[in-house]
N, C-alpha and C positions, 0 to 999 in steps of 0.2 A: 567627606560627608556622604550618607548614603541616600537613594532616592528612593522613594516607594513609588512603585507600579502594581497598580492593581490587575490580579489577576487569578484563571483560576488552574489546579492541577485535576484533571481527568484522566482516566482510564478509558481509553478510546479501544474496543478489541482486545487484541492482544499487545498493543503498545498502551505510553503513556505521557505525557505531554502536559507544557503549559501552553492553556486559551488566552489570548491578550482579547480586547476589543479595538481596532487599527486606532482609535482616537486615543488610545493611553499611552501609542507608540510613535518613536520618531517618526515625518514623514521621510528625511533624506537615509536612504537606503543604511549607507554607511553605520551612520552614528546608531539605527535599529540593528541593525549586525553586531554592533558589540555592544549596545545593552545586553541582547539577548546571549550572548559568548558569556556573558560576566553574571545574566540570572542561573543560568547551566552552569556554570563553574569550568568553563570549556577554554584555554587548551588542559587538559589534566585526566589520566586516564580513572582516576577516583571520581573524577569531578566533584571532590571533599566540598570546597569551600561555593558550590551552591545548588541548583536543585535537581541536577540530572543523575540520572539513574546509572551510569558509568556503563554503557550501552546503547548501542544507536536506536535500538526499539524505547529508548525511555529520556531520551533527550532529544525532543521533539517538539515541534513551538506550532499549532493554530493561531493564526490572527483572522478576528472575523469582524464585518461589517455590513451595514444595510447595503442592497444591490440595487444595481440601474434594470439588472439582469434577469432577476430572482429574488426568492426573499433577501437571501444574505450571500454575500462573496467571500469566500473561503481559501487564505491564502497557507501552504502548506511548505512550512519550511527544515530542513533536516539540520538540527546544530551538532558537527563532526565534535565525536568527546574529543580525541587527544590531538587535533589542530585546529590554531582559530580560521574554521570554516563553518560560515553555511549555505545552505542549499537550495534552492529553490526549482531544481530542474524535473519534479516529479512530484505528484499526488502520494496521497497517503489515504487508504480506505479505512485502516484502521482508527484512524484520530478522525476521519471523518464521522465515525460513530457519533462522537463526541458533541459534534457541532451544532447540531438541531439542538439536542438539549441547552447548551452554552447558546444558543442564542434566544432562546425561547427566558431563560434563567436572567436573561439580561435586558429583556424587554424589548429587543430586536422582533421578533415575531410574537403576536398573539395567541394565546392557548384557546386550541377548542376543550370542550367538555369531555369527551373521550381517549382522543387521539389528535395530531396534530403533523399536519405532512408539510413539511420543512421544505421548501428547491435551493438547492445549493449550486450557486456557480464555481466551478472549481477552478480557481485562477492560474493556477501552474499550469495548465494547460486547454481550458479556455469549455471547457466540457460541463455534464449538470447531474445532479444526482435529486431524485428526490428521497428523503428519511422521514420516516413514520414514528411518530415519538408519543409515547404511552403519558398522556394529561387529564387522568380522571378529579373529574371537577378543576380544571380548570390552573393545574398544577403537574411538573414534571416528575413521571413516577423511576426510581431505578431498582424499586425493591421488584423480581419475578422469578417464575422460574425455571425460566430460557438460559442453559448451557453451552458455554461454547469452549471446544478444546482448549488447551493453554491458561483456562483462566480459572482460578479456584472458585467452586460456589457457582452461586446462578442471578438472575438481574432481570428486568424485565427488557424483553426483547426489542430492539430497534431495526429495523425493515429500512434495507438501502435499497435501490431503484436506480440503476444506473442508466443515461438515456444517450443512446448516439455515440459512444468511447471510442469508437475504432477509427486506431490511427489518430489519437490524440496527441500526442509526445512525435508520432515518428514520420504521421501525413497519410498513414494507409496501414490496414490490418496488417497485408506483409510488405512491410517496407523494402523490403529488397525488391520485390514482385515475384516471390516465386515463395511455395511453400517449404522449400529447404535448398539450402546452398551447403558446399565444403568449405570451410575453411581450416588450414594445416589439416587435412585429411581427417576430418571429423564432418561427420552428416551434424546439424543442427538445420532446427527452423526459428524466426529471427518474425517475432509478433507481435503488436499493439494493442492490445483491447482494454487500454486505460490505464496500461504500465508496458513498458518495454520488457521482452522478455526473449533472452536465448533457453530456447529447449536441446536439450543433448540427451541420448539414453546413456544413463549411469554405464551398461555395461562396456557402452565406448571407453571408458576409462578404467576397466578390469574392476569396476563396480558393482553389487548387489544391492546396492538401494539403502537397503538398510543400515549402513553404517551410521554412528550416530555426528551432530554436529560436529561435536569434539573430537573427533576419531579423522576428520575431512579439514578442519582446521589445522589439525596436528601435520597432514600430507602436504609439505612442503613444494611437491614435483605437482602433484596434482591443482593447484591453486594457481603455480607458474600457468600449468597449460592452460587452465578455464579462464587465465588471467590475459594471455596471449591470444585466444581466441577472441573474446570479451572489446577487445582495445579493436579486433580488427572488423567486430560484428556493428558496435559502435559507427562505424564509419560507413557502411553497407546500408544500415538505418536512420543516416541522413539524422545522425546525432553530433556527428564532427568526431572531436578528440576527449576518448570518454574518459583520459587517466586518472582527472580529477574530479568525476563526474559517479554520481551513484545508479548511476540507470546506464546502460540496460541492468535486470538482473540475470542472472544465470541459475538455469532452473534443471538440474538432474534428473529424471525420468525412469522410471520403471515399473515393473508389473505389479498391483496392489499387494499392500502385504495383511492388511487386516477387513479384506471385504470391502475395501473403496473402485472405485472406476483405475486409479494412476496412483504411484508413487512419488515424492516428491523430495527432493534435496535442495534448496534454495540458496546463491553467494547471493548477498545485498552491499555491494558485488566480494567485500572482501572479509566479513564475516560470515559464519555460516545460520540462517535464520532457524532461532528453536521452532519457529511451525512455517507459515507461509505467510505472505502479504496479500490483504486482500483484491485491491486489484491485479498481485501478479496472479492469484489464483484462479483472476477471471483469466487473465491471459491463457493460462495453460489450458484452463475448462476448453476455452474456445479450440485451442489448437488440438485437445484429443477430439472435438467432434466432428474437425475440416480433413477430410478425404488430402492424403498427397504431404501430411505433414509427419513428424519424426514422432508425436507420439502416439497418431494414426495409427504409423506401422507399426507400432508396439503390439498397441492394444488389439489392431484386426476384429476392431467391431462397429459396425457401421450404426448412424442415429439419423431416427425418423424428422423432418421436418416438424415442427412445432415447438413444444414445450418438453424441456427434458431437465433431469436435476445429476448432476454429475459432483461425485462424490471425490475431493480430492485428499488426499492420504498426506501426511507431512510427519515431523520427527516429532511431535504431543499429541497428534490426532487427527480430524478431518474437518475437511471445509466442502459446506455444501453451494455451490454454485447450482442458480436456477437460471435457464436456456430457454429463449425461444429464435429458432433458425427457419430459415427457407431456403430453400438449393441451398442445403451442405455438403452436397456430393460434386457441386459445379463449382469451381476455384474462381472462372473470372465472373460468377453470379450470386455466392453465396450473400447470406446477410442475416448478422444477429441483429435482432430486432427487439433484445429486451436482454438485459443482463441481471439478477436481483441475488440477495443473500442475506440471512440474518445475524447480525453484531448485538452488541450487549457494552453498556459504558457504565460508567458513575462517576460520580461529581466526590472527588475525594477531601479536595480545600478548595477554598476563597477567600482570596482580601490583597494582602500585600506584597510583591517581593521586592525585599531590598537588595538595592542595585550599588554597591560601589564601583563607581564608574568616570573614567574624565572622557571626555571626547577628543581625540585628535585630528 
């Protein structure tokens, strides 16, 4: 027999996900892990037989509910297509999109007349963002004409606010404490600012940047190494044993190629991402504007104290991260003090998914 769970599919950024509300969902951990294995259709690299996008960017589960905290508490979980795993060790900015509107859509939060700013506790890691959600009269709007790389067409723009991220996941911006360490004789720097994030310049790996996903997926030597790196960076950032862990990411580096600030090649950790993650993207924002790190020395250009918008370059486009710093030139004094950037969602279905499912 099968169960219906109400629920909806959104377009969160450049991923895609279903929204639960936690009251539609098992409380015991367990038996919620494979409902939602069995709404994805996860283990199966088709994920044929239910709703996942055969894709880690598109088999991805929001559950949201009223907060003690904030308006709503926002649990972010990653369901792994071809094994029964899921995840819970890391934020998602892009399905974060998503959330303000799914809960506004759901009666969790009340619409103002204009606009409506959502605070979202982000429970994976214990952090807040506020979203700005377009409600003229009184309703959530997704038709505008804010574009964002990656995504066909334009929506109306959702305003994320991030407050306080650094050293969410790892307990400190550089969790190593140091702006760049060796590991197996590669310079990398090892960063937190609301995603775990190894930086490496592409060229350390006889790289030009520009190669495409598929082309770095294909390089079997190259994946061992950023993989072997990855497992020892994991442990330096007081993440433990990351083998079956999707964080940290691994984020490749180099000189812009189409008029952004950084180039960007992203493993998530062991595909390669068609654009970037948004909060890994704040990661790296931060680490080109901190004096002493790896993509510093890339770039050899130093940023004023204040508000700064850094332009990051990926394999479909660019992501604009908005910056406000003080002592960014001082390691043990720096301090972002405002993280922000603009997503775009829409509310694609709602109603039901049927679940065949037995608990064991």
């Amino acid at each position: 027999m099968q169960k219906p769970i109400p629920c909806s599919i959104m377009r969160g950024g450049t991923s895609k996900g279903l929204y639960f509300l936690a009251d539609d969902l098992p409380t015991d951990i367990k038996e919620r892990n494979q409902l939602l294995l069995a709404a994805m259709g996860s283990p199966d690299m088709r994920q044929i037989d239910g709703l996942g996008g055969a894709h880690p960017l598109t088999s991805k589960v929001a559950i949201v509910s009223r907060s003690e905290h904030a308006d709503v508490d926002y649990l972010f979980l990653q369901v792994v297509v071809d094994k029964a795993e899921v995840s819970d060790v890391q934020n998602c900015g892009n399905i974060l999109a998503g959330v303000g509107p799914f809960a506004i859509e759901q009666g969790l939060v009340p619409a103002n007349e204009n606009f409506t700013d959502v605070r979202i506790h982000m429970v994976n890691t214990g952090s807040y963002a506020i979203a700005r959600v377009q409600t003229p009269n009184g309703v959530v709007n997704y038709s505008g004409d804010a574009k964002i790389d990656g995504v066909p067409g334009t929506s109306a723009s959702v305003l994320i606010d991030f407050l306080d991220i650094a050293g969410s996941s790892c307990g400190a911006l550089f969790p190593t404490g140091k702006s760049q360490n060796i590991i197996n004789g590669v310079s990398v720097t090892c960063i937190d600012n609301g995603m775990p994030v190894v930086l490496i310049q592409a060229s350390d790996f006889g790289l030009t940047g520009s190669e495409s996903p598929a082309e770095l997926e294909a390089n079997s030597n190259l994946k061992d190494k950023v993989e072997a790196i990855r497992l020892q960076a994991g442990q330096l950032m007081n993440l433990g044993d990351v083998s079956n862990k999707t964080v940290p990411k691994m984020s490749l580096v180099s000189k812009p190629l189409s008029g952004g600030l950084v180039n960007t090649r992203t493993f998530i950790p062991h595909r390669v991402h068609e654009a970037i993650g948004v909060l890994g993207s704040v990661s790296v924002a931060t680490a080109c504007v901190l004096k002493g790190t790896v993509a510093h020395d890339l770039l050899q250009q130093d940023f004023p104290d204040g508000s700064t918008e850094i332009v990051v370059e990926h394999p479909t486009g660019q992501f604009t991260v908005e910056m406000e710093l003080s002592d960014s030139s001082n390691f043990t004094h720096f301090k972002v003090q405002r993280a922000a950037l603009l997503r775009t969602t829409r509310l694609l279905m709602r109603g039901e998914a049927m679940i065949e499912i037995s608990y064991t």
